[in-house]
C-alpha positions in Angstrom: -29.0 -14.8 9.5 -25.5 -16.4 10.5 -24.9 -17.4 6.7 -25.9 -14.0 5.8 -23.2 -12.5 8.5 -20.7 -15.0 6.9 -21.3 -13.9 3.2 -21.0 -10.6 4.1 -17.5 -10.5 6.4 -16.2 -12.5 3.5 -17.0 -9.7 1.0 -14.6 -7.6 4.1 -11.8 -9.7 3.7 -11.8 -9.2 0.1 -12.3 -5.6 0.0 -9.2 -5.3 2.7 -6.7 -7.5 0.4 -7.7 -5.0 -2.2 -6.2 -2.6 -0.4 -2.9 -0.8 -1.4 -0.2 -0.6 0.9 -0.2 2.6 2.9 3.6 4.1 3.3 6.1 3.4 0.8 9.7 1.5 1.6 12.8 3.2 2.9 13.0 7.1 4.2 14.0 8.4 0.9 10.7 7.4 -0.5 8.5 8.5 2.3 9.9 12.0 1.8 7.7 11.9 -1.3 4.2 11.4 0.4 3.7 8.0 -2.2 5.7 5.1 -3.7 6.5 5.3 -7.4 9.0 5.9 -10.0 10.5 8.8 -9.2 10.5 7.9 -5.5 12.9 5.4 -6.0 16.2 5.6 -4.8 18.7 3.3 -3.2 16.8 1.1 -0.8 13.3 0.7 -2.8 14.5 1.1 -6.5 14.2 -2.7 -6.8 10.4 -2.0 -5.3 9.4 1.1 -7.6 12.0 1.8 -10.6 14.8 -0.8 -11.0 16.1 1.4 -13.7 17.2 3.7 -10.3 19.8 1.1 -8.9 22.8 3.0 -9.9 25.6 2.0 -8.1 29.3 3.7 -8.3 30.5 1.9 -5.2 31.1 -1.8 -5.2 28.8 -2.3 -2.5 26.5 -0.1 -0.6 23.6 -1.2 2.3 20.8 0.5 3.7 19.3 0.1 6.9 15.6 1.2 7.8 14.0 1.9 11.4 10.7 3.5 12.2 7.2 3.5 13.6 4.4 3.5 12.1 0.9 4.8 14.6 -2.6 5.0 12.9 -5.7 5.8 14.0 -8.9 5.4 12.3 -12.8 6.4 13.1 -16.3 5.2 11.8 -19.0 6.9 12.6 -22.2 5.0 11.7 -26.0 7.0 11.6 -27.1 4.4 14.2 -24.0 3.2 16.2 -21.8 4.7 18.9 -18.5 5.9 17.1 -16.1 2.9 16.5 -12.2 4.2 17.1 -9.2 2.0 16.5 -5.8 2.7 17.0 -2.5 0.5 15.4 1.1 1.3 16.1 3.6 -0.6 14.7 7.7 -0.7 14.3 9.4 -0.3 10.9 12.6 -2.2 10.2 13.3 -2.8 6.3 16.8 -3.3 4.6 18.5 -3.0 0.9 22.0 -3.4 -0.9 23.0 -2.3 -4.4 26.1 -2.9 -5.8 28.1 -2.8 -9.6 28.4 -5.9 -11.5 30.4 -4.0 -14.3 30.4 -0.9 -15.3 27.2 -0.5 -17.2 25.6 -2.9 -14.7 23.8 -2.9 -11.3 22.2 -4.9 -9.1 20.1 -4.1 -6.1 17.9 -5.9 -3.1 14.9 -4.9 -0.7 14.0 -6.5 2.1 10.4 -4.8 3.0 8.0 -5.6 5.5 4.8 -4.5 3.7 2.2 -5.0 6.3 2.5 -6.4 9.8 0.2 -5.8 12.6 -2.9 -7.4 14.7 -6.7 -5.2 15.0 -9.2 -6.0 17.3 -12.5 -3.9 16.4 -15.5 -4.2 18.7 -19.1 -3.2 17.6 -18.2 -2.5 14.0 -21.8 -2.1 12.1 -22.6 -4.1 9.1 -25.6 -4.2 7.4 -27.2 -7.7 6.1 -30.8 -7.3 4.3 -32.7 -4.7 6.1 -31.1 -5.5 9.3 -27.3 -4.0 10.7 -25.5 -5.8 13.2 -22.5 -5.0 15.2 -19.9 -7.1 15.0 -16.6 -7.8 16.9 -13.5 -8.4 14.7 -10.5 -10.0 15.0 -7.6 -9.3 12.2 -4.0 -10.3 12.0 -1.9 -9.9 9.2 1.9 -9.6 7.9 3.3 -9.0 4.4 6.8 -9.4 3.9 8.2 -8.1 0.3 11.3 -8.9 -0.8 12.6 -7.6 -4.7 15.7 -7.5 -6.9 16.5 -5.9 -9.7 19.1 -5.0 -12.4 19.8 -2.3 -14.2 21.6 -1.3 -17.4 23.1 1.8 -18.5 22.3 1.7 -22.3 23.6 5.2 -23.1 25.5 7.9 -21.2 22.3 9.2 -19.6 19.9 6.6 -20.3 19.3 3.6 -18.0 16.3 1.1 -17.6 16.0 -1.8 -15.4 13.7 -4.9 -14.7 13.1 -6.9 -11.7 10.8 -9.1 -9.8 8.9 -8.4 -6.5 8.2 -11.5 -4.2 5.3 -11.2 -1.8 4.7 -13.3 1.2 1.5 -13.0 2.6 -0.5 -14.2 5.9 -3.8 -13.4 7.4 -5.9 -14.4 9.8 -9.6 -12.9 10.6 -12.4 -13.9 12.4 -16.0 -12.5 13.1 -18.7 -12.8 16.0 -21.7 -11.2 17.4 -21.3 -9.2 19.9 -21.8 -10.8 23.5 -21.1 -14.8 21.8 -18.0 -16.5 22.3 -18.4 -18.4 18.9 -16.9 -16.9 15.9 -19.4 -16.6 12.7 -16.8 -17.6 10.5 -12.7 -17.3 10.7 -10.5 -17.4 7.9 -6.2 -18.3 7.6 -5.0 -17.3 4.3 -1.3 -17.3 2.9 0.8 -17.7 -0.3 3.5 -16.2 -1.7 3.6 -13.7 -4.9 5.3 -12.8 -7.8 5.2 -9.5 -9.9 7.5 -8.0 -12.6 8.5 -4.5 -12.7 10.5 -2.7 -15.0 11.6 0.9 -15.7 13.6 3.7 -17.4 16.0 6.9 -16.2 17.3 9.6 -18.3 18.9 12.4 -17.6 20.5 15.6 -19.3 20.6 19.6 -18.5 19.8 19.2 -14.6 16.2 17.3 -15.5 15.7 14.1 -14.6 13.3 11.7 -16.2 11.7 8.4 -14.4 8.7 6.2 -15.9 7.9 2.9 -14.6 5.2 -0.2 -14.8 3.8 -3.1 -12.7 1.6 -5.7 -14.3 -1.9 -6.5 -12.9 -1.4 -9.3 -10.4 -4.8 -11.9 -8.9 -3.7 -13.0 -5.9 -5.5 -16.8 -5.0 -5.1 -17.9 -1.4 -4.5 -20.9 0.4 -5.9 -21.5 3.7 -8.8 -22.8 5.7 -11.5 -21.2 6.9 -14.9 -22.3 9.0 -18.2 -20.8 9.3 -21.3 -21.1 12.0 -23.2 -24.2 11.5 -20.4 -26.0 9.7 -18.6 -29.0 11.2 -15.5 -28.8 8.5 -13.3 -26.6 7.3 -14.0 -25.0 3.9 -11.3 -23.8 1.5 -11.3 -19.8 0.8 -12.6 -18.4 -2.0 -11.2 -15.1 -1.4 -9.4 -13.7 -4.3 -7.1 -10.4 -4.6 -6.0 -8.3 -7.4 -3.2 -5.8 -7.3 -3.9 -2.9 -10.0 -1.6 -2.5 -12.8 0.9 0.2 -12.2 2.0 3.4 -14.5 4.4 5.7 -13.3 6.5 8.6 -14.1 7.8 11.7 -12.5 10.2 14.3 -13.5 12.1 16.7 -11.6 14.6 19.9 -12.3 17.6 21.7 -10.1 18.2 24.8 -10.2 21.5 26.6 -9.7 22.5 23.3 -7.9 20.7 24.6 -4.4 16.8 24.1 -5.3 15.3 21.1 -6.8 11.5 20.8 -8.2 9.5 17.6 -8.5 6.1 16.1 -9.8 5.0 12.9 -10.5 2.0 11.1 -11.2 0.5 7.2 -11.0 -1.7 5.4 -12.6 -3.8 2.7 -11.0 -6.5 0.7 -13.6 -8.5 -0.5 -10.7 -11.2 -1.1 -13.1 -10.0 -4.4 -14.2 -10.3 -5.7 -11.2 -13.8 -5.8 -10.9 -14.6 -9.4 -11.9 -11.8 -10.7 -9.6 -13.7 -8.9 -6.9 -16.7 -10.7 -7.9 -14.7 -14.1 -7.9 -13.5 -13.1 -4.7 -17.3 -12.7 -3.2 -18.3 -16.0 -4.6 -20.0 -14.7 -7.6 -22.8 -12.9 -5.6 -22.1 -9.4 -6.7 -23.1 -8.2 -10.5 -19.8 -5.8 -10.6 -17.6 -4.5 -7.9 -17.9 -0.6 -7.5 -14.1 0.0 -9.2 -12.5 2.3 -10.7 -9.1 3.9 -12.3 -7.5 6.2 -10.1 -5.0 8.7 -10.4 -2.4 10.0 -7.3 -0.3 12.6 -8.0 2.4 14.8 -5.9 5.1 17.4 -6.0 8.5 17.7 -4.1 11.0 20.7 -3.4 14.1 20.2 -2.1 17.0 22.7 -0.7 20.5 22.3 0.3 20.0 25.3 3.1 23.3 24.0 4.6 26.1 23.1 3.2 25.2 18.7 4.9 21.8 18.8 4.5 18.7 19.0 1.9 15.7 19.4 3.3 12.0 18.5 1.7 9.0 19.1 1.7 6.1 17.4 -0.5 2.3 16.8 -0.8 0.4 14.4 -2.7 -3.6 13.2 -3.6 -4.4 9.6 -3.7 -7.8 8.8 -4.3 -9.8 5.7 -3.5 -10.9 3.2 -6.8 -14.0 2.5 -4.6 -17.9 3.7 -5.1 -20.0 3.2 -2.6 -21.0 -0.3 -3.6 -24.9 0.7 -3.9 -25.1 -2.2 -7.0 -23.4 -5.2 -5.6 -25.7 -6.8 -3.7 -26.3 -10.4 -2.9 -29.2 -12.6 -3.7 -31.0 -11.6 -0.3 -30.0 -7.9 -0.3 -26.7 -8.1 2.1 -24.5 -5.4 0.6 -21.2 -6.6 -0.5 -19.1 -3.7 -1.4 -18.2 -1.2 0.6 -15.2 1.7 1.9 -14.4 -1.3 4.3 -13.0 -0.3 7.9 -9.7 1.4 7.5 -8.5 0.0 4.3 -6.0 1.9 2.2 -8.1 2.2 -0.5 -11.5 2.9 1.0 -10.7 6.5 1.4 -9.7 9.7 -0.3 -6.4 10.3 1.1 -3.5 12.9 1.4 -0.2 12.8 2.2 2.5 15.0 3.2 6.2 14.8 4.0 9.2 16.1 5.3 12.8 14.9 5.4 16.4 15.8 5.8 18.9 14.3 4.2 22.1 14.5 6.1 25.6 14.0 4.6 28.0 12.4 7.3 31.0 11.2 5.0 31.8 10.8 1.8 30.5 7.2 1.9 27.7 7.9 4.2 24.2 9.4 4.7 21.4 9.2 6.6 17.7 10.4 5.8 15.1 10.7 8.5 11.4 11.5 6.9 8.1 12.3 8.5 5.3 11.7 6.9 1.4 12.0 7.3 -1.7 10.4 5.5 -4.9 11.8 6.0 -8.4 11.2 4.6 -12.1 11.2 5.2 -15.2 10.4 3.7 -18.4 10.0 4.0 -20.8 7.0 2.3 -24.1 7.9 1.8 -27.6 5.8 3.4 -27.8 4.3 0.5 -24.0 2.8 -0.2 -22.8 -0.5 1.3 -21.8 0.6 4.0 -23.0 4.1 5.3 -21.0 6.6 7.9 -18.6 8.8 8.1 -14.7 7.3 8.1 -11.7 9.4 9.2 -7.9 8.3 9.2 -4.4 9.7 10.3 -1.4 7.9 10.0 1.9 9.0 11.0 5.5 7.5 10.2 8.6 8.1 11.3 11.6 6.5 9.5 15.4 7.2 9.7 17.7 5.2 6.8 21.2 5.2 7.1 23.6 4.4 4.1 26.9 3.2 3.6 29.5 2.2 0.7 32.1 0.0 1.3 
């Protein structure tokens, strides 16, 4: 039974570094309810749309605070409610500056993830049986990215640049009521991903389209399970989707500005890394293609300040799993307990973007992410899962 327990919080681990990340960098972008291309704008253009570092000013930084408070609820057909709640600060940074006059450069500092879960009589089911578990997560991603970007005609500017992931975790698993762990697992590396991009403008419509390769992610790490004397290398294996994006967006009489944009996530792909990941026990991870799409309207009501408001959809790539199983029927696949992309989510946002000087702003953004759903008897991992996060963030800029 223990190995079975062990397989199967394995398969959890994987499913959780599958996971997207769940706010994007800087208050400008959080205004728009999801990262991409046409979010990008001073601090997280090297993040989303390097083509966007646009510089006029020799040298200009940005400064992020915030807090970040989630709570999340599974509600299993034979378990008491399981309810967690994760607060966490926000501090991320950026600079952008003019190499010449038809180039830019620009760097993010980005904390990606960061925060510590504790989750006490979470139910997963092994063979015929379902066991609540106690669970013990920490985890921090810091992203860092720079990028250039060259103005190839008077309107016209695209942009490439490289995104650097640092990545730590640490889990561990027991039955309730035993001080033993079934297995834990400490997992890091660091990452590298290309992203490039293009801008165009002309008659007060703006045009941004950018694209991420797929990335597998291999850890290194140790990790020990019940019954073994040694520690074990990790076979856990991530994959971050490939990445098209593009938005476009329109003012009108210089006081109203419209906004819609769209990504595209090939999840699909990703399926036999997800069965790499599980150690080859599942015949195909319940993937697929998603795409999240959102609009944005902006108004200068005063003569300092434009104001937004914006709503977005972002599905989850994940079935319910009800085909990967293992060789004596655990379930491997599953919405997985809070993670990013185990539930149908939406987001909305509003933001203010306050002119102080002529070298100076500062934007402050709420922004909510909501989602349920609900995984039938005969999916991985059955119940009802609910999620509300709430972020606060206020960037302030300045040119030198």
């Amino acid at each position: 039974m223990n190995k079975r327990i062990a397989i199967l919080f394995g398969s959890m681990i994987s499913a959780g570094a599958m996971a997207q990340e769940m706010f994007p960098a800087g208050a400008r972008s959080k205004s728009y309810g999801m990262d991409g291309a046409q979010s990008a704008s001073e601090l997280s253009a090297p993040l989303y749309n390097p083509a966007a570092i646009r510089s006029d000013d020799a040298f200009r930084t940005d400064v992020e605070v915030g807090y970040a408070m989630a709570k999340l609820s599974y509600e299993h057909p034979d378990f008491d409610p399981v309810i967690v709640e994760v607060n966490s600060p926000i501090v991320s940074a950026g600079l952008t500056g003019k190499i010449s006059s038809k180039w830019s450069y620009g760097l993010t500092v980005f904390p990606a993830k960061r925060g510590e879960l504790a989750v006490i009589g979470m139910p997963r089911r092994v063979g015929s049986d379902t066991m609540p578990l106690a669970v013990q997560s920490k985890e921090t991603a810091l992203k860092g990215a720079l990028g250039l970007s060259w103005q190839a005609l008077q309107n016209v500017s695209v942009g490439a640049g490289v995104v650097s992931s640092m990545e730590e975790k640490f889990t561990s698993a027991s039955l309730i009521g035993s001080a033993a762990p079934l297995v834990s697992q400490q997992m890091k590396n660091i990452f590298y991903r290309p992203n490039f991009g293009m801008k165009a403008a002309a008659f007060r419509t703006d045009l941004n389209v950018s694209w991420m390769p797929a990335i597998t992610k291999k850890y290194e790490g140790k990790q020990r399970k019940a019954g073994e004397e040694a520690d074990s290398t990790p076979n856990t294996v991530a994959y971050d989707a490939a990445l098209i994006s593009a938005g476009i967006g329109h003012d009108i009489a210089g006081v109203l500005r419209l906004e819609a944009y769209a990504n595209h996530r090939e999840w699909s792909r990703g399926r036999d890394v997800a069965k790499e990941g599980l150690g080859s026990l599942t015949d195909e991870a319940d993937l697929k293609d998603v795409i999240e799409y959102g609009a944005r309207v902006s108004s200068k009501i005063l003569p300092k300040h434009d104001v937004s408001y914006a709503v977005c959809v972002l599905p989850s790539p994940w079935g319910e799993g009800t085909g990967a199983v293992g060789p004596n029927g655990e379930s491997q696949m599953g919405t997985g307990f809070g993670a990013a992309n185990g539930i149908d989510r939406q987001s909305m946002a509003i933001a203010d973007r306050i002119a102080m000087a002529r070298d100076a702003n500062i934007d402050v953004t709420w922004m909510r992410s909501t989602g349920n759903r609900e995984v039938s008897e005969s999916g991985a991992s059955p119940g009802f899962y609910q999620s509300q996060i709430d972020v606060f963030s206020v960037t302030g800029s300045y040119a030198f």
